[in-house]
N, CA, C and O atoms as CSV, one atom per row, in Angstrom:
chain,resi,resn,atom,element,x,y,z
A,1,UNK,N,N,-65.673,135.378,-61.766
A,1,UNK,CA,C,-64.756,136.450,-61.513
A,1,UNK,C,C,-64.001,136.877,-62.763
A,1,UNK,O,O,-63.377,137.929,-62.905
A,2,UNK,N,N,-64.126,136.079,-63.480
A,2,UNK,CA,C,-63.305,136.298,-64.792
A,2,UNK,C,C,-63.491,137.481,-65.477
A,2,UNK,O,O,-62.699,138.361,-65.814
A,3,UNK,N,N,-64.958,137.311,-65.657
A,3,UNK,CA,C,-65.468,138.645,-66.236
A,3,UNK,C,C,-65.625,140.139,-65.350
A,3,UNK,O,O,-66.087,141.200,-65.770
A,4,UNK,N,N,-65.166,139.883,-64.212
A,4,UNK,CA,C,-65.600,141.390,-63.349
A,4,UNK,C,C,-64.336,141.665,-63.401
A,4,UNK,O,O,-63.453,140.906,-63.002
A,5,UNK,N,N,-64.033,143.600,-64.268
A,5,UNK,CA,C,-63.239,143.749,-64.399
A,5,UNK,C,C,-63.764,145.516,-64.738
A,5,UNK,O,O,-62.844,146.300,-64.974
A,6,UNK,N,N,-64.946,145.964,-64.747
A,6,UNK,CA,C,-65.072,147.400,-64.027
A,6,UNK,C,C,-65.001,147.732,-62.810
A,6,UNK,O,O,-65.347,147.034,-61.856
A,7,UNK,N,N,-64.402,149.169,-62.767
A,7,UNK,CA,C,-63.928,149.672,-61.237
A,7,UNK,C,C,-64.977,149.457,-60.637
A,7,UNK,O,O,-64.873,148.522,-59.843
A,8,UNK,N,N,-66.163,150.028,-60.684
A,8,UNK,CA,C,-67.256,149.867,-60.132
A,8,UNK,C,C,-67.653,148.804,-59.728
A,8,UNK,O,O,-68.087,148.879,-58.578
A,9,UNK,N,N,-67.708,147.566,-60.293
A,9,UNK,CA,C,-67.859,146.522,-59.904
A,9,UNK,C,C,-66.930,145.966,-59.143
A,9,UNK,O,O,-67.416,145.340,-58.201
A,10,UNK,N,N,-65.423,145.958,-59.218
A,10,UNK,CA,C,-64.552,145.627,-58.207
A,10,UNK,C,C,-64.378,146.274,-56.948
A,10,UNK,O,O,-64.214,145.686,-55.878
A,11,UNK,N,N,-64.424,147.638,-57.134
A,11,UNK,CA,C,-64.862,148.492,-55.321
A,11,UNK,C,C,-66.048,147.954,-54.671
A,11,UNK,O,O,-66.022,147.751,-53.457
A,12,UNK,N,N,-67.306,147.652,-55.510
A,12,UNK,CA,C,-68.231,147.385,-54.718
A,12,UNK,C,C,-68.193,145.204,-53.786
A,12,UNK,O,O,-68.877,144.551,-52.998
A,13,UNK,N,N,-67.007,145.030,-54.577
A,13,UNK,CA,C,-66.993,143.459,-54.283
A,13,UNK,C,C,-66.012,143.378,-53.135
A,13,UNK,O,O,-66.011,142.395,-52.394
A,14,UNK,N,N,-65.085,144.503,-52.954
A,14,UNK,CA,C,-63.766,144.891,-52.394
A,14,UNK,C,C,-64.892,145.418,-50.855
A,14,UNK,O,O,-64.747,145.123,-49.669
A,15,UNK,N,N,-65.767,146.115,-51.406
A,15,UNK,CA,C,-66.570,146.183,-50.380
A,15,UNK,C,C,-67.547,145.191,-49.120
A,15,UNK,O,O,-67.743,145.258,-47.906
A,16,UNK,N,N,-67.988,144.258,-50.312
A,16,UNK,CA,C,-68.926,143.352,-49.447
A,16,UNK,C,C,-67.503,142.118,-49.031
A,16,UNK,O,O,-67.744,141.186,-48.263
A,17,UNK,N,N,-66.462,142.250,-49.487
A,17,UNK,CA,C,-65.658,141.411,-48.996
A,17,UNK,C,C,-64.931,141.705,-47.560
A,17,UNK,O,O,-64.378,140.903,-46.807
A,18,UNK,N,N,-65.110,143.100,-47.427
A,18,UNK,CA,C,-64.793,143.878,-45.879
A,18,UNK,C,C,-66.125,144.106,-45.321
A,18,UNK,O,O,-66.151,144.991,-44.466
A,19,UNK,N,N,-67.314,143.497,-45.601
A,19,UNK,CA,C,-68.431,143.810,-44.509
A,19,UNK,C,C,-68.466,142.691,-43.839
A,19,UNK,O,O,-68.547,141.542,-44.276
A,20,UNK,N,N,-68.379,143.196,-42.392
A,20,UNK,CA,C,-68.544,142.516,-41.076
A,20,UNK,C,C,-69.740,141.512,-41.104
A,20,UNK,O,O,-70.877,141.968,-41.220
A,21,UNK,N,N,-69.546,140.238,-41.008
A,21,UNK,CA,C,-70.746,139.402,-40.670
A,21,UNK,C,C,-71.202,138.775,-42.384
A,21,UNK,O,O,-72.311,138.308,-42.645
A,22,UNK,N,N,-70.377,138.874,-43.107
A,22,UNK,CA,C,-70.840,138.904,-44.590
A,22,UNK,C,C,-70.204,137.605,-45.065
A,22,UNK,O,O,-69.514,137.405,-44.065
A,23,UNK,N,N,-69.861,136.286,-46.093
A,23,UNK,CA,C,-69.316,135.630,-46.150
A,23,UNK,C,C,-69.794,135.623,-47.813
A,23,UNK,O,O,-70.931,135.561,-48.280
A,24,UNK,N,N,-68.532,135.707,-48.472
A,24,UNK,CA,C,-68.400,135.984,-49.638
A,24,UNK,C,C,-67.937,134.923,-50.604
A,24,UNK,O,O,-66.779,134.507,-50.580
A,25,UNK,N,N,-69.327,134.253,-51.908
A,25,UNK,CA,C,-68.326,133.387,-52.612
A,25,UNK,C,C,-67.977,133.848,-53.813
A,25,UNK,O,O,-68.778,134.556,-54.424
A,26,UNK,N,N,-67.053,133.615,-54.221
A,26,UNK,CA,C,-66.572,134.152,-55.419
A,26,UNK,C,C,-66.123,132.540,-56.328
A,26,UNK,O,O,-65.587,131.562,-55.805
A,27,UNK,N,N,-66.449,132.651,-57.471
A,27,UNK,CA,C,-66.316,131.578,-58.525
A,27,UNK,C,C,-65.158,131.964,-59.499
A,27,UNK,O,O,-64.472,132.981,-59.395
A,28,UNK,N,N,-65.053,131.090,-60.374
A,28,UNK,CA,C,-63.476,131.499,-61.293
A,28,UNK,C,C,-62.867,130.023,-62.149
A,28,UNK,O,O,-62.990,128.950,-61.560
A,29,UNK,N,N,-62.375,130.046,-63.210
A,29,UNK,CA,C,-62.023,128.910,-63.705
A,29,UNK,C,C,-60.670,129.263,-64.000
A,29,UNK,O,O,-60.197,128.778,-65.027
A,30,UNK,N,N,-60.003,129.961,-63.349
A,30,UNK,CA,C,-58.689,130.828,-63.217
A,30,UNK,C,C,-58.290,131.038,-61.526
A,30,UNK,O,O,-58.904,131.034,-60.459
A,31,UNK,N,N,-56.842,131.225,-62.003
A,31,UNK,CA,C,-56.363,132.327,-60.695
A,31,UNK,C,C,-57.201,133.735,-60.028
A,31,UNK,O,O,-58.053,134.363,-60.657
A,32,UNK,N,N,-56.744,134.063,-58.602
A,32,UNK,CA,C,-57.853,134.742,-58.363
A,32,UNK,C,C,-57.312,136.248,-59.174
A,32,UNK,O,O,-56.142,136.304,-59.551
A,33,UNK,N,N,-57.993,137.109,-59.337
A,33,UNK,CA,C,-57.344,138.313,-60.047
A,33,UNK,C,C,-56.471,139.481,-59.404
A,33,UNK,O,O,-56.668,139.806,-58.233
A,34,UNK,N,N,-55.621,140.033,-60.091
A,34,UNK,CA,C,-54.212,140.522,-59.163
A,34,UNK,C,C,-54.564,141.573,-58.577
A,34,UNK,O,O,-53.728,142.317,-58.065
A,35,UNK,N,N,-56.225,141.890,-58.539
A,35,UNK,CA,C,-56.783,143.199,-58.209
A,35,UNK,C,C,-57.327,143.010,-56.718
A,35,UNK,O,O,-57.668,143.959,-56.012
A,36,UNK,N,N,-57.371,141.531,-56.286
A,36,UNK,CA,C,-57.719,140.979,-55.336
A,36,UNK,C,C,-56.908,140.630,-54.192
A,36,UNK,O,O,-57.230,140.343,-53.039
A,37,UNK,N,N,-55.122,140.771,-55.100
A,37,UNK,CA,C,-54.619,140.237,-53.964
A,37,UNK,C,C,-53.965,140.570,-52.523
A,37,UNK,O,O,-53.408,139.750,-51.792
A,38,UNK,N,N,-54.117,141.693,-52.317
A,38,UNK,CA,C,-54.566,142.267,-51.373
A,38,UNK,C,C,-55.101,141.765,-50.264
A,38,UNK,O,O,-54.651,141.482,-49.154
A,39,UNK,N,N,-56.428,141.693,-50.908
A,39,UNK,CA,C,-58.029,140.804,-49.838
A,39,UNK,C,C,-57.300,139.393,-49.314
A,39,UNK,O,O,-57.250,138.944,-48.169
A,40,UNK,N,N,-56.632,138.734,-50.833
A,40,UNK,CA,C,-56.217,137.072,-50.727
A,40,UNK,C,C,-55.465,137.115,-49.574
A,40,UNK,O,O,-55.473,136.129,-48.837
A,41,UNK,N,N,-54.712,138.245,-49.247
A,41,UNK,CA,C,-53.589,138.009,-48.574
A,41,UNK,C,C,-54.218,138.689,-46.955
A,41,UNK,O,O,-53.954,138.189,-45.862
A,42,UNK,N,N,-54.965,139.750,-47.146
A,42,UNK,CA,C,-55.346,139.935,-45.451
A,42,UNK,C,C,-56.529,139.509,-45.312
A,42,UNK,O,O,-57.059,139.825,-44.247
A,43,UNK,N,N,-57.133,138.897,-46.020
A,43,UNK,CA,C,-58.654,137.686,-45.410
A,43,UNK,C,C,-58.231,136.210,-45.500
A,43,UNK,O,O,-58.855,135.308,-44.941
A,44,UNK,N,N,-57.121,136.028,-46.249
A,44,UNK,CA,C,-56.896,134.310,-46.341
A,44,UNK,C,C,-58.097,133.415,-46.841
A,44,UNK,O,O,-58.701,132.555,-46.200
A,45,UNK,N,N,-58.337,133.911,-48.407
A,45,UNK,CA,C,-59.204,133.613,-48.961
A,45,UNK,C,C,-59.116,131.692,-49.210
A,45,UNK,O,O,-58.090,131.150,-49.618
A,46,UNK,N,N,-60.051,131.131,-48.958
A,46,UNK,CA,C,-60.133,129.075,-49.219
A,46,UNK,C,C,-60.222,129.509,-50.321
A,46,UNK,O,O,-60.806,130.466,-50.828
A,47,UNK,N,N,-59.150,128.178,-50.910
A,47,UNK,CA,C,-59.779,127.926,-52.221
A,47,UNK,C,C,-60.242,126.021,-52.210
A,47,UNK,O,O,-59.706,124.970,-51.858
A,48,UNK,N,N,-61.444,126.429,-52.783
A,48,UNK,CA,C,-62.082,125.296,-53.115
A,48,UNK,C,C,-61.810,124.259,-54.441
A,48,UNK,O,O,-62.875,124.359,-55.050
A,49,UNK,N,N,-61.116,123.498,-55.064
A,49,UNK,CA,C,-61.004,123.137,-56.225
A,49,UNK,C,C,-62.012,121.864,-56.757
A,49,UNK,O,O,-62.468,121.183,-55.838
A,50,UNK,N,N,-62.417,121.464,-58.164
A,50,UNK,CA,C,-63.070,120.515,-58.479
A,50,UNK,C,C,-62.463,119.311,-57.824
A,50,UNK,O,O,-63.072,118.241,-57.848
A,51,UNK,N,N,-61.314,119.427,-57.248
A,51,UNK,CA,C,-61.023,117.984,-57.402
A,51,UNK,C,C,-62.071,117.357,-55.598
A,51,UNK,O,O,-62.888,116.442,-55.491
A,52,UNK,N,N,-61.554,118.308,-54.534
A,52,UNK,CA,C,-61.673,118.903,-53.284
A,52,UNK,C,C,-63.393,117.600,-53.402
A,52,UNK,O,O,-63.438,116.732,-52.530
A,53,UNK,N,N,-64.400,117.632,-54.306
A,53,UNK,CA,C,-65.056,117.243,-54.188
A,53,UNK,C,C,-65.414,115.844,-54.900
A,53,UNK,O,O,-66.575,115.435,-54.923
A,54,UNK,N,N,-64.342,115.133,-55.479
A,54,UNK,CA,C,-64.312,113.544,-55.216
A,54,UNK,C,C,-64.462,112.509,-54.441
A,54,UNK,O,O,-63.841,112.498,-53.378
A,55,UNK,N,N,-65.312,111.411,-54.790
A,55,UNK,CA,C,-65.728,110.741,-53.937
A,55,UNK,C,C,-64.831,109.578,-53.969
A,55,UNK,O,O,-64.019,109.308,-54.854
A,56,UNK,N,N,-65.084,108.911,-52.870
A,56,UNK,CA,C,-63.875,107.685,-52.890
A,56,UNK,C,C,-64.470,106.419,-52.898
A,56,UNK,O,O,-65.487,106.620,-53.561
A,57,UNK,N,N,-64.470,105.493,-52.643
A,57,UNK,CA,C,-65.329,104.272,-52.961
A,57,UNK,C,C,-66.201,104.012,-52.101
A,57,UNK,O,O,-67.216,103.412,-52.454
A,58,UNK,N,N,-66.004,104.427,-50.678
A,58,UNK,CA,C,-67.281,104.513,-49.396
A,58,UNK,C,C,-68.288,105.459,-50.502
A,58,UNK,O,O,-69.392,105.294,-51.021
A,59,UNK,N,N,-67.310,106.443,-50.527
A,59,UNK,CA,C,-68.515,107.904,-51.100
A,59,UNK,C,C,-69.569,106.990,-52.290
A,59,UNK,O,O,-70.799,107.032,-52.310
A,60,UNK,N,N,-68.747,106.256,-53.146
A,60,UNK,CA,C,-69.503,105.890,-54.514
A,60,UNK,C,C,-70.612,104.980,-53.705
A,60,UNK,O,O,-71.815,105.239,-53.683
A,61,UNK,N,N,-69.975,103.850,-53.035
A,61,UNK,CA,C,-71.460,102.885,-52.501
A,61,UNK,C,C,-72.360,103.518,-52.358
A,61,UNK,O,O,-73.422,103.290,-52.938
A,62,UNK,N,N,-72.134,104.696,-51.367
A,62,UNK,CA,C,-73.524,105.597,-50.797
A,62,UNK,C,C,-73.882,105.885,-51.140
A,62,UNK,O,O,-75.052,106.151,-50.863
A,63,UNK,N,N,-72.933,106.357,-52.795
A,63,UNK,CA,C,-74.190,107.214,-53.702
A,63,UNK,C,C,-75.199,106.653,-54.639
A,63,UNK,O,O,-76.199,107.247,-55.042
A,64,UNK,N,N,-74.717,105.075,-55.036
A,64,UNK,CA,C,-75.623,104.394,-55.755
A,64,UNK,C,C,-76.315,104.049,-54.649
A,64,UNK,O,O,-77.348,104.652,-54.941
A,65,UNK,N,N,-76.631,103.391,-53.275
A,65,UNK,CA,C,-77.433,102.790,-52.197
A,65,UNK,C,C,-78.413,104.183,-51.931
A,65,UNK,O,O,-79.561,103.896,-51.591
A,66,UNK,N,N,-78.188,105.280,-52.014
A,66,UNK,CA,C,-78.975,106.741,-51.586
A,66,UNK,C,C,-80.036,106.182,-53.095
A,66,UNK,O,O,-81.251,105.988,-53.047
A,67,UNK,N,N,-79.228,106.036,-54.219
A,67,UNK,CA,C,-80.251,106.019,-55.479
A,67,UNK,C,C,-80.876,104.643,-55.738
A,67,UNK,O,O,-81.294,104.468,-56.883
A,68,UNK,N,N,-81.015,103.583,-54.814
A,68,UNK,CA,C,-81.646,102.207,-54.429
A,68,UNK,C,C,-80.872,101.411,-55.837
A,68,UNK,O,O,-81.522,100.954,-56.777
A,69,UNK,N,N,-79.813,101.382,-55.764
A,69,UNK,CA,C,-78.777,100.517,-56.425
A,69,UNK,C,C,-77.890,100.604,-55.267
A,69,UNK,O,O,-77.621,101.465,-54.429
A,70,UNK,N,N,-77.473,99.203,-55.563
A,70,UNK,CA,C,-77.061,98.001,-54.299
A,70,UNK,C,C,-75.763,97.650,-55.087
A,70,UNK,O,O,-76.028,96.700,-55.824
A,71,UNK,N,N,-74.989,97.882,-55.168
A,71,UNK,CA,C,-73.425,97.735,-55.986
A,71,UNK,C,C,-72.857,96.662,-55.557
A,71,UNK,O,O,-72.739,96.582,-54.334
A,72,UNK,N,N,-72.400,95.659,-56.300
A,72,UNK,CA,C,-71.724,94.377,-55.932
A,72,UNK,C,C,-70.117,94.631,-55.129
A,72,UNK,O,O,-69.206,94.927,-55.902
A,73,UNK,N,N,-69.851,94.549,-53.990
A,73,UNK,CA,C,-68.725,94.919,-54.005
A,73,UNK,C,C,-67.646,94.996,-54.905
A,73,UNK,O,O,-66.868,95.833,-54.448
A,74,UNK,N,N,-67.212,94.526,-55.976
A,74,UNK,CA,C,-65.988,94.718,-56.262
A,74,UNK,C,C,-66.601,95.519,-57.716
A,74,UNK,O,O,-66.005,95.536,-58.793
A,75,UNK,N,N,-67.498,95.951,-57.524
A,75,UNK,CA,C,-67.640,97.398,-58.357
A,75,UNK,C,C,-67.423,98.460,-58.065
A,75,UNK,O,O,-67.093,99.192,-58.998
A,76,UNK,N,N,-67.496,99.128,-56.560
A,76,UNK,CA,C,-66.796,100.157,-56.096
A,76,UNK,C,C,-65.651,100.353,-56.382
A,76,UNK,O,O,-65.460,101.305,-57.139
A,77,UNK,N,N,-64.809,99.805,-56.058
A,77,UNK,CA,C,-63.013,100.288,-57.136
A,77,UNK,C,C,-63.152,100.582,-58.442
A,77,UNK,O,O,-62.762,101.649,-58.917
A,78,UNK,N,N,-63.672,99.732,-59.064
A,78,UNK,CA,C,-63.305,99.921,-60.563
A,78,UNK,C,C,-64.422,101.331,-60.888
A,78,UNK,O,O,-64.209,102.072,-61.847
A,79,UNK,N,N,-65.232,101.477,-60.238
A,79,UNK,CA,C,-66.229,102.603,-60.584
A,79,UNK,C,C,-65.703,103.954,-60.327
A,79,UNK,O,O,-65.624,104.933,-61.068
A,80,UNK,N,N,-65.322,103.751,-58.951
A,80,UNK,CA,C,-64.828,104.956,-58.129
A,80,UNK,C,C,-63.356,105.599,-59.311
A,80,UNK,O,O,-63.169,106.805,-59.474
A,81,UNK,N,N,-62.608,104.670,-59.896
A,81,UNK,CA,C,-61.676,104.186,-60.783
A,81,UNK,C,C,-61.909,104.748,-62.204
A,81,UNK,O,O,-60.908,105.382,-62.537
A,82,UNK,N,N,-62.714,104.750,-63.019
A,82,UNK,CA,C,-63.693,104.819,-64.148
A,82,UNK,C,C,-63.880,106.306,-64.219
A,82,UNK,O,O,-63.367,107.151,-64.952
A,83,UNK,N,N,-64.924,106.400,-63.069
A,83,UNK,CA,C,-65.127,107.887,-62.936
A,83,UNK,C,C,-64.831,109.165,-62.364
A,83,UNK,O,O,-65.451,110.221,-62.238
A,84,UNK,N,N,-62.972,108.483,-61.859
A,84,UNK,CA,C,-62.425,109.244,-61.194
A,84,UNK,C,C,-63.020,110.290,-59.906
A,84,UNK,O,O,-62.661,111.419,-59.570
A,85,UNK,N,N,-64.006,109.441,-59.406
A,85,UNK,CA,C,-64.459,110.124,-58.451
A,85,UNK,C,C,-65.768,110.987,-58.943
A,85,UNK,O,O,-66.626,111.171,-58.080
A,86,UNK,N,N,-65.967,111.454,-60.065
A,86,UNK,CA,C,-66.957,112.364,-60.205
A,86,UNK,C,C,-68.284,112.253,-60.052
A,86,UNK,O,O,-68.607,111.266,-60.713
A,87,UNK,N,N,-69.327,112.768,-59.494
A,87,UNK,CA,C,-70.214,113.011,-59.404
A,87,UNK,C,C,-71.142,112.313,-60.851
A,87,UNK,O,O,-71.826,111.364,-61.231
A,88,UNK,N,N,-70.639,113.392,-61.175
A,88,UNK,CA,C,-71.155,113.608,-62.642
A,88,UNK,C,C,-71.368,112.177,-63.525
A,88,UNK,O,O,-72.400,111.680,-63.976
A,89,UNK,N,N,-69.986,111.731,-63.581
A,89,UNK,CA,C,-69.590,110.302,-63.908
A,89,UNK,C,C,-70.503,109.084,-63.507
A,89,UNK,O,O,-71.004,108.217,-64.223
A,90,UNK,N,N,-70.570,109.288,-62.086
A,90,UNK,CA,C,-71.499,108.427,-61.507
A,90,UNK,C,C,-72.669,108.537,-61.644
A,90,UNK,O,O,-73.363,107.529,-61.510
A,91,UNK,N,N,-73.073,109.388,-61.853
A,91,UNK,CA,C,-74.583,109.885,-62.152
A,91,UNK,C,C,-74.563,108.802,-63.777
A,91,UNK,O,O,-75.122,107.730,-64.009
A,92,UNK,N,N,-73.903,109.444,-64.417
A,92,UNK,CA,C,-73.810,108.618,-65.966
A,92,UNK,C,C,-73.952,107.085,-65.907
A,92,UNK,O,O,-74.632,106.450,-66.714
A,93,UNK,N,N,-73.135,106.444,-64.710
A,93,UNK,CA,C,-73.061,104.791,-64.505
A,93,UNK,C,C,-74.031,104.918,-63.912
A,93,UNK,O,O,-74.580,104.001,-64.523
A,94,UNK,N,N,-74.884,105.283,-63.148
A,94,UNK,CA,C,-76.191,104.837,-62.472
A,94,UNK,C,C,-77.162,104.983,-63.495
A,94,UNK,O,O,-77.670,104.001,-64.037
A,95,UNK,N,N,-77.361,105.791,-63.699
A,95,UNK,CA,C,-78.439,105.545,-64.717
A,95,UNK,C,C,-78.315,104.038,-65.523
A,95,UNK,O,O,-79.190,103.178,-65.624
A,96,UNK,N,N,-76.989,104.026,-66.035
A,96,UNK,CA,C,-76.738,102.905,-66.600
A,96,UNK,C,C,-76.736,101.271,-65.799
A,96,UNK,O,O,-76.394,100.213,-66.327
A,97,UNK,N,N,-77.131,101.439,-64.664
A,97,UNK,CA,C,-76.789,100.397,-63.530
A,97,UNK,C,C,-78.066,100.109,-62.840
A,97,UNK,O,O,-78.020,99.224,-61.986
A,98,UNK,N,N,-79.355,100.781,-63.089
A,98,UNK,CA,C,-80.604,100.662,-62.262
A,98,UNK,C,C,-81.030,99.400,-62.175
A,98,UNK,O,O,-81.451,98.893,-61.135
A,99,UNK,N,N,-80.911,98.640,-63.642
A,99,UNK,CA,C,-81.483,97.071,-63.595
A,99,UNK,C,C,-80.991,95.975,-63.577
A,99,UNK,O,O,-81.178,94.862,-64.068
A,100,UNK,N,N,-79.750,96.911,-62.360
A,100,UNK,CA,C,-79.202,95.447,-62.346
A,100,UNK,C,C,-77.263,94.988,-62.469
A,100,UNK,O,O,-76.444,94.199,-61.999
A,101,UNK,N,N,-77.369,96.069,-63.390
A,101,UNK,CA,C,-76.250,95.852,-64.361
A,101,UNK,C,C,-75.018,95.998,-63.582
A,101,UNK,O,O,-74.969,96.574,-62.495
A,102,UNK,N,N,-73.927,95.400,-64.239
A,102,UNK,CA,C,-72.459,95.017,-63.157
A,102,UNK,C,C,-71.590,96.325,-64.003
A,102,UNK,O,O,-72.000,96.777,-65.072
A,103,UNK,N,N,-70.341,96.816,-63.312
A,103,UNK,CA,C,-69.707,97.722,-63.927
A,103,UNK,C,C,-68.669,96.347,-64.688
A,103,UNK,O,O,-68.183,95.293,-64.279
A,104,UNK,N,N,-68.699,97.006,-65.823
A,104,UNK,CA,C,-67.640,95.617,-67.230
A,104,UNK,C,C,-66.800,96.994,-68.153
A,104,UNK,O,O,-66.810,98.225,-68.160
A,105,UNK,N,N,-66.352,96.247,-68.622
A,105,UNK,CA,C,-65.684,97.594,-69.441
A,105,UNK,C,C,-66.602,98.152,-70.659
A,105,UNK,O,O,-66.423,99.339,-70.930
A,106,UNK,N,N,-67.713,97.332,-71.547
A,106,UNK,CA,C,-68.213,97.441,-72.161
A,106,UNK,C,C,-69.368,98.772,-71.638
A,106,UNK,O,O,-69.622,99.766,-72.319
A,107,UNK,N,N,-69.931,98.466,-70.301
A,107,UNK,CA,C,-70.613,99.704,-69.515
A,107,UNK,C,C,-69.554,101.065,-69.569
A,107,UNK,O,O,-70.034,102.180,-69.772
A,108,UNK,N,N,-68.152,100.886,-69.380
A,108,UNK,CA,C,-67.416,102.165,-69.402
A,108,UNK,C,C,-67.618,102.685,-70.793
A,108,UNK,O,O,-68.309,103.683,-70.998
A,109,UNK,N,N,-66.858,101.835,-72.016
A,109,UNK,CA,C,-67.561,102.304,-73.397
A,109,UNK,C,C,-69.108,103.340,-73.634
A,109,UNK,O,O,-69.045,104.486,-74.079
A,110,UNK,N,N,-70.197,102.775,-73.304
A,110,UNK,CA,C,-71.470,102.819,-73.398
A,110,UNK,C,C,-71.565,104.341,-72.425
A,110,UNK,O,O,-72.222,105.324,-72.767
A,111,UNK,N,N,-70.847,104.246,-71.328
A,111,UNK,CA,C,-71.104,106.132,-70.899
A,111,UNK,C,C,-70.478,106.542,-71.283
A,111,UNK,O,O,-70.909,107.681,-71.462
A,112,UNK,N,N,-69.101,106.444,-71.814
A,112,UNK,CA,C,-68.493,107.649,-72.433
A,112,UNK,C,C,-68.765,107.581,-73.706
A,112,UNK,O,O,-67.949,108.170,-74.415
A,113,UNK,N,N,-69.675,107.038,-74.269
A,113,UNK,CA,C,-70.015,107.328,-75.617
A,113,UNK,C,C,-71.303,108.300,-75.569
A,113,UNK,O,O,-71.604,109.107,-76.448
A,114,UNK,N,N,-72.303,107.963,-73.854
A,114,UNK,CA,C,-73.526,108.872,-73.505
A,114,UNK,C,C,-72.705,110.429,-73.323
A,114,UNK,O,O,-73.309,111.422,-73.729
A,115,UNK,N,N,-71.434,110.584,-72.755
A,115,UNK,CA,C,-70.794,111.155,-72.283
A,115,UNK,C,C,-70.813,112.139,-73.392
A,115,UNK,O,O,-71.249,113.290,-73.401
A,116,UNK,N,N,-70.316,111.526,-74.212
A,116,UNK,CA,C,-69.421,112.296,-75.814
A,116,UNK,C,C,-70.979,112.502,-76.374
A,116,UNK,O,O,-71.195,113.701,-76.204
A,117,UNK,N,N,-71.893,112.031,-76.829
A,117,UNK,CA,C,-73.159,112.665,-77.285
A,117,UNK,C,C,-73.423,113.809,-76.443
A,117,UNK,O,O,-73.570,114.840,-77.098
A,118,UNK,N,N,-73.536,113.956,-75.084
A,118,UNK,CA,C,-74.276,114.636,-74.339
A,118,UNK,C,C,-73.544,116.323,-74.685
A,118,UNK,O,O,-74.064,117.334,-75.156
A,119,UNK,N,N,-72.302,116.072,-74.262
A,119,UNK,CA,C,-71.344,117.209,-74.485
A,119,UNK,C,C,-71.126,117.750,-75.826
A,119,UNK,O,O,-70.510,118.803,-75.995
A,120,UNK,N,N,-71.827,116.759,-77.198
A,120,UNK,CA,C,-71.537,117.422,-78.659
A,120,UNK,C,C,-72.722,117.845,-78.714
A,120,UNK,O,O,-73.000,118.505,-79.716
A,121,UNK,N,N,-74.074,117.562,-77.423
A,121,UNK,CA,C,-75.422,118.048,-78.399
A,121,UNK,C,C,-75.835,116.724,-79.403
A,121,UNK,O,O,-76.533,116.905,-80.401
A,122,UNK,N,N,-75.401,115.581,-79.081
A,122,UNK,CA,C,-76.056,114.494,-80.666
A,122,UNK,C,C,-77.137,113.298,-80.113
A,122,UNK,O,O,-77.658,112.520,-80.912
C-alpha cells in the first residue's frame, strides 16, 4: 500500500473495497493511508500484525514433530525463547537440529551467525 498513491489506482481500490461479496487484502509496513480512512472507519478494516503470528511452545513442538524432529522437552522454552516465536527462526534451528542436536547456546550463536550471512548475502 505504500506505494499506491495515483488517483486512479486509489478509486479503483476504494472500489473493489465497496464490492459486495469481495474480500480485500491489502499489505503495508506502515499505517494504513489517510486516503483510506474513511473505508477504515465504515468497513472496520482487521489489522493483522507480524507479531499476531507467533508460535508458543505447543506451536514450536508441532513444528519441529510436523518436520520429524522430536524435541527434548526442555527445548521448547528456550527455543520458543531464542526465536521469539518466529517461524522463520525456527526454520533456522531446525535445520540446525535434524541430527539430533539439543538447543545449547552455542546452537543460538551458530544461527544467528547463519542468520547474519543469509541477510548480508555472504
Amino acid at each position: 500500500m505504500q506505494w499506491l498513491y495515483e488517483n486512479d489506482s486509489v478509486r479503483f481500490l476504494k472500489t473493489l473495497l465497496h464490492t459486495c461479496g469481495m474480500q480485500v487484502v491489502m499489505l503495508t509496513r506502515g499505517a494504513v493511508p489517510s486516503y483510506l480512512a474513511g473505508e477504515d472507519m465504515d468497513l472496520g478494516f482487521v489489522r493483522i500484525r507480524e507479531s499476531d503470528f507467533v508460535f508458543e511452545e505447543k506451536e514450536v513442538d508441532e513444528f519441529f514433530r510436523d518436520r520429524g524432529i522430536e524435541l527434548h522437552p526442555d527445548d521448547a522454552a528456550p527455543l520458543t525463547e531464542a526465536s521469539h516465536g518466529y517461524v522463520r527462526a525456527l526454520y533456522c534451528y531446525a535445520s540446525r537440529m535434524e541430527n539430533g542436536t539439543r538447543y545449547s547456546e552455542d546452537l543460538k550463536a551458530a544461527v544467528w551467525l547463519d542468520w547474519r550471512e543469509e541477510k548480508h548475502g555472504r
